[in-house]
C-alpha positions as CSV (number, residue, x, y, z in Angstrom):
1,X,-8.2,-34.6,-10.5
2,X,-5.0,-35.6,-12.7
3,X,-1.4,-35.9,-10.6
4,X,0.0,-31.9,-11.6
5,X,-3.5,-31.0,-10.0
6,X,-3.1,-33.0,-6.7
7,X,1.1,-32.0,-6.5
8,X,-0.2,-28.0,-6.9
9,X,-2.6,-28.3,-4.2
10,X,-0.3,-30.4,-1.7
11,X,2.0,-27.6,-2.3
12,X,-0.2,-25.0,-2.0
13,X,-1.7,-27.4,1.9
14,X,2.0,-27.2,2.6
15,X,2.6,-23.5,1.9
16,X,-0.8,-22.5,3.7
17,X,0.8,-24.3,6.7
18,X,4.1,-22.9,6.8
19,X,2.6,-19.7,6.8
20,X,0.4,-20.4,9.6
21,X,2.9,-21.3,11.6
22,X,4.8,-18.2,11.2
23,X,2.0,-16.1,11.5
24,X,1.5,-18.3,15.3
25,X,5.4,-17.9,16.0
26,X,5.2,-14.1,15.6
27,X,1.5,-13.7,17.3
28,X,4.2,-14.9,20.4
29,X,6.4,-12.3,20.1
30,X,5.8,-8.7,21.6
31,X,5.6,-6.5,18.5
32,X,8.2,-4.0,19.3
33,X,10.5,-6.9,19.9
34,X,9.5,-8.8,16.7
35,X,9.4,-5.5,14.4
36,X,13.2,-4.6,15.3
37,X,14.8,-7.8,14.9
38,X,13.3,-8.5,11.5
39,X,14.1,-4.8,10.2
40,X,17.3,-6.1,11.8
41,X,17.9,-8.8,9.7
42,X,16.7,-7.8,6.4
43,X,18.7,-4.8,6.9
44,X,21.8,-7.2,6.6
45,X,20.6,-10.0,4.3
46,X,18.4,-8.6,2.2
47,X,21.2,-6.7,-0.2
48,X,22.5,-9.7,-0.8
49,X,19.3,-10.5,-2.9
50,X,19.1,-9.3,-6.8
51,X,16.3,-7.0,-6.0
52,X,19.2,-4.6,-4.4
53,X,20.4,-4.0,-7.2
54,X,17.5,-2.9,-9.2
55,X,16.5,-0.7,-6.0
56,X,19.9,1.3,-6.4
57,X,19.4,1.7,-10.4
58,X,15.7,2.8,-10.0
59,X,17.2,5.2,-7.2
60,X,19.6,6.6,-8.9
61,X,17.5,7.7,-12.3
62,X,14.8,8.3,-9.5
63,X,17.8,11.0,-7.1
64,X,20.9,11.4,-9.7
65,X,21.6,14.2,-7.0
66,X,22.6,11.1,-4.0
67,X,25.9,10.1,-4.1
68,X,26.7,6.1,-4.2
69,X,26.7,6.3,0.0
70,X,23.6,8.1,0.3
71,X,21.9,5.4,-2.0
72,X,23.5,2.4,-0.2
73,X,22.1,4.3,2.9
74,X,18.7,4.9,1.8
75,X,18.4,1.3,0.5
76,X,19.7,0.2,4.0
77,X,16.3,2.1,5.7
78,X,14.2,0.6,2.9
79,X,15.2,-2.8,4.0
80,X,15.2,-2.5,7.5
81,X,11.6,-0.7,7.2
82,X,10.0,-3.8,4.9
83,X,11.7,-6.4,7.7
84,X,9.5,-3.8,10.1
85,X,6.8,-4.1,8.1
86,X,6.4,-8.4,7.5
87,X,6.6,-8.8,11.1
88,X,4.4,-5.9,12.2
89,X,1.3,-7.5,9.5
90,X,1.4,-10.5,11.9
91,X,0.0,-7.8,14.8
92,X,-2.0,-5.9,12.8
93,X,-5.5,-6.5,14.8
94,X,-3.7,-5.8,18.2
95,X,-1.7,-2.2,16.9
96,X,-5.0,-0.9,15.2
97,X,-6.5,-0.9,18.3
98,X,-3.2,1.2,20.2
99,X,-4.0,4.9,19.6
100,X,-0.5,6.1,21.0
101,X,1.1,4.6,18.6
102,X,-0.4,6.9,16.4
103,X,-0.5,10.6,14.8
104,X,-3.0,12.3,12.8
105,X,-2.3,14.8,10.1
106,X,-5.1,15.7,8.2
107,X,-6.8,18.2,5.6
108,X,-10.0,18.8,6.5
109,X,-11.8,16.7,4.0
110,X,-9.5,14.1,5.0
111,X,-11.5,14.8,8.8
112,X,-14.9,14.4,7.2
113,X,-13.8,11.1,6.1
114,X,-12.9,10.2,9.3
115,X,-15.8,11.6,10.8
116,X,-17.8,9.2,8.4
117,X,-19.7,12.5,6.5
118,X,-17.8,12.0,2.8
119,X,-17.4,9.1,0.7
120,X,-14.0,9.2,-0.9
121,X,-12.0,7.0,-3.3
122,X,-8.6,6.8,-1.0
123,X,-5.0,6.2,-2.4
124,X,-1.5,5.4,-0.6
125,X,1.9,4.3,-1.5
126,X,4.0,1.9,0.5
127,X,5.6,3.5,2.4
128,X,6.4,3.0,6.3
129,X,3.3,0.6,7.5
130,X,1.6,1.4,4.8
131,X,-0.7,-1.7,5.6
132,X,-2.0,0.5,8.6
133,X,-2.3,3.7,6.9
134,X,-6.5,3.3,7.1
135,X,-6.0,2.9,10.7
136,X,-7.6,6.8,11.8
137,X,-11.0,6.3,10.1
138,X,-11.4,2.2,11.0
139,X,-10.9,2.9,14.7
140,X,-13.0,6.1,14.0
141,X,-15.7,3.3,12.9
142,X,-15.9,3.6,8.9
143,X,-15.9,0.6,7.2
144,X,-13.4,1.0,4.6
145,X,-13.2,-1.7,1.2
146,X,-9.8,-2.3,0.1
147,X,-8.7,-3.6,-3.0
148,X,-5.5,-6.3,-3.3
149,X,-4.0,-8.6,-5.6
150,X,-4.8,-12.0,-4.8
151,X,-2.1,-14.5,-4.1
152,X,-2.2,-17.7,-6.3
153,X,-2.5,-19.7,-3.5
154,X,-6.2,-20.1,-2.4
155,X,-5.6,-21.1,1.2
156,X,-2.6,-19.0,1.8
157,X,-4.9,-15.9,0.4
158,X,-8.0,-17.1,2.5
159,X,-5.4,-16.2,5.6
160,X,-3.9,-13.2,4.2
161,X,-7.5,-12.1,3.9
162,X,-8.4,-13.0,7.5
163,X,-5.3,-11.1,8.7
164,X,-6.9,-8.0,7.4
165,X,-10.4,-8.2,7.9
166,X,-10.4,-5.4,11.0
167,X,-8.8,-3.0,8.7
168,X,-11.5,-3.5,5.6
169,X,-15.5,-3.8,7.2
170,X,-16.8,-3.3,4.2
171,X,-14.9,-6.1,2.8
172,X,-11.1,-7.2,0.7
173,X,-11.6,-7.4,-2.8
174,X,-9.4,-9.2,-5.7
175,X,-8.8,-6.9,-9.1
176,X,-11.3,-7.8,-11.5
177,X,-13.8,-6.4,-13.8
178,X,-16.6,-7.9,-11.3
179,X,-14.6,-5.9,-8.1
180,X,-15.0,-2.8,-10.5
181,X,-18.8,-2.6,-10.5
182,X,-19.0,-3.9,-7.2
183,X,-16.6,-0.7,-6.0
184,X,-18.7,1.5,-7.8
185,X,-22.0,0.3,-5.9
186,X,-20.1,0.9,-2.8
187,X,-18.9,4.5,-3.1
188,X,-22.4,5.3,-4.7
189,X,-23.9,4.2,-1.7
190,X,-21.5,6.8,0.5
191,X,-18.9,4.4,1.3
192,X,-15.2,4.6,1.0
193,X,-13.1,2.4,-1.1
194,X,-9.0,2.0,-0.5
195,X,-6.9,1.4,-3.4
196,X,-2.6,0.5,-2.9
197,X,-1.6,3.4,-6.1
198,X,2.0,3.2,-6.7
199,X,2.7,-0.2,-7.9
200,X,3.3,-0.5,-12.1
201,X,0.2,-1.4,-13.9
202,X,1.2,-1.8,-17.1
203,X,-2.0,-2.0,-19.2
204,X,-3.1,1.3,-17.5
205,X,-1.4,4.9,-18.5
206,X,1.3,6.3,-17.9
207,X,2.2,9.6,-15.6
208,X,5.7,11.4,-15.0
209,X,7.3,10.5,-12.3
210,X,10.3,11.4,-10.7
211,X,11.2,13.1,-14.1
212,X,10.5,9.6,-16.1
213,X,7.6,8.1,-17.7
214,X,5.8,6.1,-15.0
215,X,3.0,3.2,-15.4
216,X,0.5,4.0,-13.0
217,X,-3.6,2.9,-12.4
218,X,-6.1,5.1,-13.6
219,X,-8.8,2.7,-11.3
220,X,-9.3,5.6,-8.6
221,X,-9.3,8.2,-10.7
222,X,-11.8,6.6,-12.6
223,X,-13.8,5.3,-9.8
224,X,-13.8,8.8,-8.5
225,X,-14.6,10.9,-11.5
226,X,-17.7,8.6,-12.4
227,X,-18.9,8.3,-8.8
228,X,-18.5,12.4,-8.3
229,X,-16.3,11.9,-5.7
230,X,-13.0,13.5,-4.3
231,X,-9.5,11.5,-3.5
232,X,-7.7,11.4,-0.3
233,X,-4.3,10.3,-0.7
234,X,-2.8,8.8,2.7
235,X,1.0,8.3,3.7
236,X,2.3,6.4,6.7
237,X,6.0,7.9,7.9
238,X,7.6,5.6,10.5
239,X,8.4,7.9,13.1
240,X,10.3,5.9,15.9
241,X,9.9,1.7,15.8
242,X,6.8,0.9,15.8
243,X,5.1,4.2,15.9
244,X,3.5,6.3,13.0
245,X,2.3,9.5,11.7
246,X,0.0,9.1,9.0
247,X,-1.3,11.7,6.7
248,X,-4.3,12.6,4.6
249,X,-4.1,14.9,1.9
250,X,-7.3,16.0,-0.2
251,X,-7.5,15.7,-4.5
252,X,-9.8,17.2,-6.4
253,X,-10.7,15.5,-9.7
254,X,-11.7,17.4,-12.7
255,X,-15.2,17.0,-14.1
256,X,-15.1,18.1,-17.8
257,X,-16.4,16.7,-21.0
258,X,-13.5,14.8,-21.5
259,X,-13.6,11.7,-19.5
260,X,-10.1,10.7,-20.4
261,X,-8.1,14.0,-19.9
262,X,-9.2,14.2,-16.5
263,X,-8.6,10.5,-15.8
264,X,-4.8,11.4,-16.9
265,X,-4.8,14.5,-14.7
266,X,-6.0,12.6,-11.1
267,X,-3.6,10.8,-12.0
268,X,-0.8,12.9,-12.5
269,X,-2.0,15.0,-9.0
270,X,-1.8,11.3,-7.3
271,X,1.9,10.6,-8.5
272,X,2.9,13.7,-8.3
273,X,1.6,14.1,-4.2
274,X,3.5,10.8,-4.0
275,X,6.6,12.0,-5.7
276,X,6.7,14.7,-3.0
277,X,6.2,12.2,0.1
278,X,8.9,9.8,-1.0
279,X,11.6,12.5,-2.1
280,X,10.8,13.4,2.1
281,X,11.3,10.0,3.5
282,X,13.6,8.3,0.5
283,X,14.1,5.4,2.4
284,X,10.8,4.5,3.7
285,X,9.7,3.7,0.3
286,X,9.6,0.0,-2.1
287,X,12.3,1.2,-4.7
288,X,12.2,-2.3,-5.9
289,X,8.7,-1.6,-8.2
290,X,9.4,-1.8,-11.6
291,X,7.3,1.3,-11.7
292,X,9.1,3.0,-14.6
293,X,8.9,2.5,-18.5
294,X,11.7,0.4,-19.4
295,X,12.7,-0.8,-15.6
């Protein structure tokens, strides 16, 4: 192993560590008490980063309607949610298993799922916790496999992974081509796969969104259509601290002869349900994507 290679892995033994020891320093902290005081402070540093100002310009094209306050505003509830939401991933084991903390709004193919009869391909966005949107059918006892983007550190990923293991039975799996067959086998065999669907992915298609032209994943759609298979699409609204009400909403996918039209048309469905959530709860949403041609 040359030198760069032995510097990139100290860094990456060093890293690992640091964030184990947050991850133990938060584990110490009640989670109501943690969750408030980090929305708390990112609330009041975080526009001081760069990323503020792309959230205001993406918000603005997104809701020319909001004044310059309103926007400030909005951004203000973003931050203090994400704060919210680094602190709370540290508790995730302990809050899936609190029940209060939770409401249930569902369709009632969104109940099947739950109830473990329907394999589905399910979507969300992040926004509020959106880490514990799958929280209804895990406690419910489906084992759910999630899709994420691996970090480029292998030990710090190894305990991201970990972290989440209660929320994905069925197993956390990196994008790849081998992660697409393997998602296929999964929902072919009745399970239920969880795909993050609002980020940019910029060698997929693109949709409208918010009146623009958007970069969006045709994976679920995909993965759904070939796999005959509806799509839930799941929101978490942060209703008061650290309590939730999460929603599933049911999408039909088209099954005509052409593949690709009703690939685009999922889609479309997806952003457009998401378009409609976010436009509810402005400020519970990541306005910092560069989810828009040209952003």
């Amino acid at each position: 192993m040359n030198l760069t290679k032995r510097l990139v892995k100290l860094r990456y033994h060093i890293e690992a560590l640091g964030l184990r020891g947050a991850v133990w320093l938060f584990q110490l902290i009640p989670v109501d008490a943690a969750s408030a005081v980090m929305g708390f402070l990112w609330r009041k540093l975080a526009p001081l980063n760069p990323r503020h100002k792309r959230a205001l310009r993406h918000l603005e094209l997104a809701l020319p309607e909001t004044t310059p306050e309103e926007r400030e505003r909005i951004l203000s509830g973003m931050w203090d949610n994400l704060g919210r939401v680094a602190a709370e991933t540290f508790h995730i084991p302990e809050l899936l298993k609190q029940d209060e903390r939770f409401e249930l709004v569902a369709d009632e193919l969104t109940r099947k799922v739950i109830a473990g009869e329907q394999p589905i391909v399910f979507v969300s966005m992040h926004s509020g916790n959106w880490e514990l949107c799958v929280q209804p059918p895990t406690r419910a006892g489906v084992a759910l496999a999630g899709v994420y983007q691996a970090l480029k550190n292998p030990y710090a990923d190894e305990l991201l992974r970990d972290m989440r293991k209660d929320l994905y039975k069925a197993g956390l799996y990196s994008k790849g081509h081998q992660t697409a067959r393997k998602l296929v086998s999964i929902v072919r065999g009745g399970g239920t796969v969880a795909i993050m669907s609002d980020l940019r992915e910029v060698r997929g298609i693109r949709v409208p969104f918010f009146g623009r032209e958007a970069y969006a994943t045709p994976v679920p759609a995909s993965l759904a259509r070939s796999c005959g298979v509806p799509i839930v699409a799941g929101r978490v609204i942060r209703k008061d601290g650290v309590r939730f009400l999460i929603e599933g909403r049911g999408i039909t996918v088209p099954q005509t002869d052409d593949r690709k039209a009703d690939i685009q048309a999922a889609t479309e469905e997806i952003h457009r349900v998401f378009e409609g959530w976010i436009r509810e709860y402005p400020e519970q949403w990541m306005w910092i994507h560069r989810k828009w041609a040209g952003s």
